[in-house]
C-alpha positions as a printed Julia matrix, in Angstrom:
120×3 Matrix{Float64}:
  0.0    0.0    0.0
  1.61   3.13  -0.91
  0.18   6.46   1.14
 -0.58   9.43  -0.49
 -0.45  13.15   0.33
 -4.72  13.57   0.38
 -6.08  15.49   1.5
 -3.48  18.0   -0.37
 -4.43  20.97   2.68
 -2.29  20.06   5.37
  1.02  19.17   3.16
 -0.14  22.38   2.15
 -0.13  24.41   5.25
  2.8   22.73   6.71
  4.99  23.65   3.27
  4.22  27.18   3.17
  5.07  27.41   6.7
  8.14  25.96   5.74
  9.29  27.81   2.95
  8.01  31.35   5.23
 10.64  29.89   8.14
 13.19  29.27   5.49
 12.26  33.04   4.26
 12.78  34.32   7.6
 16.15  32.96   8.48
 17.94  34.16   4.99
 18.27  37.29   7.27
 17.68  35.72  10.71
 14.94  37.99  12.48
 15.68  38.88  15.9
 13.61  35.75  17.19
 15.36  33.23  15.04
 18.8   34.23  15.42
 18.48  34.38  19.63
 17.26  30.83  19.17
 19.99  29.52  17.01
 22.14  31.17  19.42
 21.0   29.97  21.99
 21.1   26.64  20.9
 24.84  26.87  20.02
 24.39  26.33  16.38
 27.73  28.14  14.75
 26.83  30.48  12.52
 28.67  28.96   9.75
 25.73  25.94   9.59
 22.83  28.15   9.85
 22.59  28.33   5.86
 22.02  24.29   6.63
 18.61  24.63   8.35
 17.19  26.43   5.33
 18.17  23.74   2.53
 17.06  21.4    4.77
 13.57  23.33   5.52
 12.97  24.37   1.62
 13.67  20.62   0.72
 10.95  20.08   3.11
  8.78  21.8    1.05
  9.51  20.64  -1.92
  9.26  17.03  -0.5
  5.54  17.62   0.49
  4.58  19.46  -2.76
  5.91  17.0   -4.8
  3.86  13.9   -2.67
  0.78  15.66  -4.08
  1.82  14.09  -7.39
  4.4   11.21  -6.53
  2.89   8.81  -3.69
  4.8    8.29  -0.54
  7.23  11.19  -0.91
  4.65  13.76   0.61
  4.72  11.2    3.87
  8.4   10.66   3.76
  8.89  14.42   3.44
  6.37  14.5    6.56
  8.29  12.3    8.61
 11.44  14.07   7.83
  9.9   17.36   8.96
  9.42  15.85  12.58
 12.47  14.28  12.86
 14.2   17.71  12.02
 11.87  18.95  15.1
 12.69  16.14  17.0
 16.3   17.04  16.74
 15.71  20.79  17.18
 14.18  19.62  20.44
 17.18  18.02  21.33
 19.07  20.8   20.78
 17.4   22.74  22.76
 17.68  20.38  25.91
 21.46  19.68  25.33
 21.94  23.47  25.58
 19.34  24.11  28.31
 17.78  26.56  25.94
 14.37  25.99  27.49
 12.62  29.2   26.86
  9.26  30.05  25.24
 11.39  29.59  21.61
 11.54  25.8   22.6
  8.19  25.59  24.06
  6.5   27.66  21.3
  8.25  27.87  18.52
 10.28  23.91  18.16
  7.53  21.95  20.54
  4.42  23.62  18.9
  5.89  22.87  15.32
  6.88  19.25  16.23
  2.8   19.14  17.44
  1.95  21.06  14.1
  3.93  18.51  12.2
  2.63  15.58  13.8
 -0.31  16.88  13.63
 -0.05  17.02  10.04
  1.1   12.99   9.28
 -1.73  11.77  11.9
 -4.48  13.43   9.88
 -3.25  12.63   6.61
 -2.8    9.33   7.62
 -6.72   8.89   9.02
 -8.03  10.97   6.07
 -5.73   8.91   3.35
């Protein structure tokens, strides 16, 4: 049985959200760059987290057409989250940026495969 991306919404949603983090942290706003900070990232990887977001993307655009990629993309998206979580406890960077920003998009994200999954 190979899953597909339906209904299209949520891959959606969670790819424009995406691509508007990626947009964000070309020029790290104030927000995003105290987080990466504070998570210890060196600056010279930062330009990482944005290929890897914007491949995101384009991984759950393209499952609208190609089955199983959309999930796959999906399940890449919260293990980059679940890792960003990490992060965040390793460096006891435990603010409302982990709480709000990493925890409530790991929720989002899951949020997104579970209904996919009992819509699909």
């Amino acid at each position: 049985m190979i899953l597909e991306s339906s209904p299209a919404w949520p891959s959606l949603l969670l790819a424009a959200i995406l691509l508007g983090d990626a947009a964000l942290s070309l020029k790290p706003v104030p927000f995003i760059e105290a987080c990466l900070s504070g998570v210890k990232l060196p600056k010279d990887w930062w330009w990482a987290l944005i290929v890897i977001k914007c491949l995101a993307a384009v991984g759950l655009i393209a499952g609208l057409w190609f089955p199983g990629i959309g999930i796959t993309a999906m399940i890449g998206v919260i293990a980059y989250f679940c890792a960003a979580a990490a992060a965040h406890v390793r460096a006891h960077f435990l603010g409302s940026a982990f709480w709000i920003n990493c925890l409530g998009m790991l929720a989002f994200s899951i949020g997104v495969l579970i209904l996919t999954l009992a819509l699909n």
